[in-house]
N, C-alpha and C positions, 0 to 999 in steps of 0.2 A: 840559444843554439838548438837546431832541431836534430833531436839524436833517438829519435825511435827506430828501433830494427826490428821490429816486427815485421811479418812475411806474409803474404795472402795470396791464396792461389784461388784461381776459376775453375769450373769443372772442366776434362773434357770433352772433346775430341784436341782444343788446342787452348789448354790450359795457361795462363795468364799470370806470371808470379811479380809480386812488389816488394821492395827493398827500399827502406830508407837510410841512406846514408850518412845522416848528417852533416859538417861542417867541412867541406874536401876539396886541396887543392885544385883548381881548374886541369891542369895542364896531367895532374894525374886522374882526373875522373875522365878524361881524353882518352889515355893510353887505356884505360880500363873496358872503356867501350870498343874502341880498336880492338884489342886484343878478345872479348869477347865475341865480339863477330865472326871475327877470322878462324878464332877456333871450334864458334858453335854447331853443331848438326843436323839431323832432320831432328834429331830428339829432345833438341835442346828448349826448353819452353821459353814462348816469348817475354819480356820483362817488360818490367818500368821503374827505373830506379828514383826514386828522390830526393834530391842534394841542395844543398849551400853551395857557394864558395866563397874565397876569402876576396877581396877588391880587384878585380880586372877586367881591361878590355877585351875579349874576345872577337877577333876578326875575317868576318868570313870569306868564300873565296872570291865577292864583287868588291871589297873592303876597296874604297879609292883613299889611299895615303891623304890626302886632304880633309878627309872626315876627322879623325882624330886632331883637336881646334889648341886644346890646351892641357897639357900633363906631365906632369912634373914628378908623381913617385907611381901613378897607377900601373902594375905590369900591363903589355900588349905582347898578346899572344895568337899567332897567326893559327885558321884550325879550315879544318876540310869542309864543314858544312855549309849551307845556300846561306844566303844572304850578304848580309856588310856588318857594317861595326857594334856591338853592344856592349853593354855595362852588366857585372854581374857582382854582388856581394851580398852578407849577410841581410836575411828578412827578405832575400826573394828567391821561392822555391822554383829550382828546375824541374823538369820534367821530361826525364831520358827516355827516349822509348824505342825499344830494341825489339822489331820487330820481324819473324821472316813472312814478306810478301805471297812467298812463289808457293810457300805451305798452303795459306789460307785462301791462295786461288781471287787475290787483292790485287787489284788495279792501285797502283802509283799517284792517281787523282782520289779514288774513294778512298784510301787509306788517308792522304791529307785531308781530307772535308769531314772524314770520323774524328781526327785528333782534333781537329777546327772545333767541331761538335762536344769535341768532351773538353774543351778547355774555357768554352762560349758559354757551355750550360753551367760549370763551375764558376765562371765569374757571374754569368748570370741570377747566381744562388742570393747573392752579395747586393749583385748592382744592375735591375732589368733594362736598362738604359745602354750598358755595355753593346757595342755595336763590333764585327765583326769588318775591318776594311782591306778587301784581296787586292785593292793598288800597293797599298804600301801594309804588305800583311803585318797584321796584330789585329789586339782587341782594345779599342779606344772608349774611354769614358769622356761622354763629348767629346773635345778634339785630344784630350792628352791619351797616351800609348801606357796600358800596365802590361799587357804581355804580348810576347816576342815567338817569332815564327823561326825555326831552323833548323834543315834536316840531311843527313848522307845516307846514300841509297846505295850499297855497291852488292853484288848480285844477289841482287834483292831480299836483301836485308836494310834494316833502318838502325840509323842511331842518332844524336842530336833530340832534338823536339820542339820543348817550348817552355819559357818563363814564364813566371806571375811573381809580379812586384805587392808582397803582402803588408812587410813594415820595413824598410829600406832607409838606407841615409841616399838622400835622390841629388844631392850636390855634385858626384864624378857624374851623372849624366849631362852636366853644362859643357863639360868638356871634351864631348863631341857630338858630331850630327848622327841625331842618333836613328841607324839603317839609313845612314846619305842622307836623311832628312833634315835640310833646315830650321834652327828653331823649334823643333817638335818640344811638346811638352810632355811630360813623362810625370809619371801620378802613383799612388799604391794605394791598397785598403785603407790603410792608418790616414794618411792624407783625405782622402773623402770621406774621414769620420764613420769609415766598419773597425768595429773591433774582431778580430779575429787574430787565428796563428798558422804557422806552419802546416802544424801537424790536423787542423782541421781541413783547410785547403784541400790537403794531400788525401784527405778522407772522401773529399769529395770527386778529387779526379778518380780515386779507386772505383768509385760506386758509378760516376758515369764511364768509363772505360769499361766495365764489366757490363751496362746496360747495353754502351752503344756497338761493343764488336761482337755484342752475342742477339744481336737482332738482325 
């Protein structure tokens, strides 16, 4: 289980703090991002928090009821962010990112193509083969999919982000199309023989996040 809470912050003008959560229900790591939005400030420093969660579908708001194929104890739980259906459980780190737009004077496209950019050069660390594809967004190792695109923007602020499948039980993603996609094959570190963990991963979103929104 990944349980480091360790804290890191960027210098200013718009300081940059990280938070790892460890092991946390979906549906409450939801309400937590909600809730910090709503009540954050002009003061409020950007974050990116880092999470587990325990086995569930998370469905976003193009979710077409017929993607979910076959499930029998997985929770599905419907959430505000882009996309459609995913798979989320132990061994595959999220990556929350709570950001305010209108502070840093960030276009809604450049802020997507920088977290593009820090989650492409993290996998990149790993696997230089890793391909970025904006049809059907994630980052594919040859054709299978290790991480996941998805995000809510409400006045202009961000929360949501993106997965990386590091060492995962990959069996509940049979059980549905996963982002509407047919058949997609879905992959992790451990599976394409990287060894690696969490909390390294997470070391390296930090260090590119902190390169790529202070250039």
């Amino acid at each position: 289980m990944f349980v480091d809470r360790e804290r890191f912050n960027s210098s200013k003008p718009f300081p940059i703090s990280f938070e790892n959560f460890g092991l946390k229900d979906y549906t409450t790591a939801l309400t937590l991002m909600q809730d910090f939005t709503a009540e954050r400030d002009h003061n409020t420093s950007d974050q990116i928090w880092f999470m587990e969660h325990y086995p569930v579908f998370s469905c976003g708001i193009r979710t077409d009821g017929n993607d979910i194929l076959n499930n029998k104890k997985t929770p599905i739980v419907k959430t505000d962010r882009g996309g459609q259906v995913t798979y989320h459980g132990p061994g595959q780190l999220l990556v929350y990112t709570l950001f305010d737009l209108k502070r840093r004077s960030l276009r809604i496209k450049d802020f997507i193509v920088n977290m593009e950019t820090v989650i492409l050069n993290t996998v990149h660390h790993y696997k230089k083969s890793a391909r970025l594809n904006k049809k059907k967004p994630g980052i594919y190792i040859d054709d299978k999919k290790i991480c996941s695109f998805g995000l809510k923007i409400t006045h202009g602020c961000t929360y949501h982000g993106a997965s990386i499948n590091v060492s995962m039980d990959l069996k509940p993603w049979n059980g549905i199309n996963v982002c509407g996609q047919n058949n997609q094959p879905v992959t992790d570190f451990r599976t394409e023989g990287i060894l690696t963990n969490l909390f390294d991963v997470s070391r390296l979103v930090r260090e590119q996040t902190l390169k790529i929104f202070s250039e």
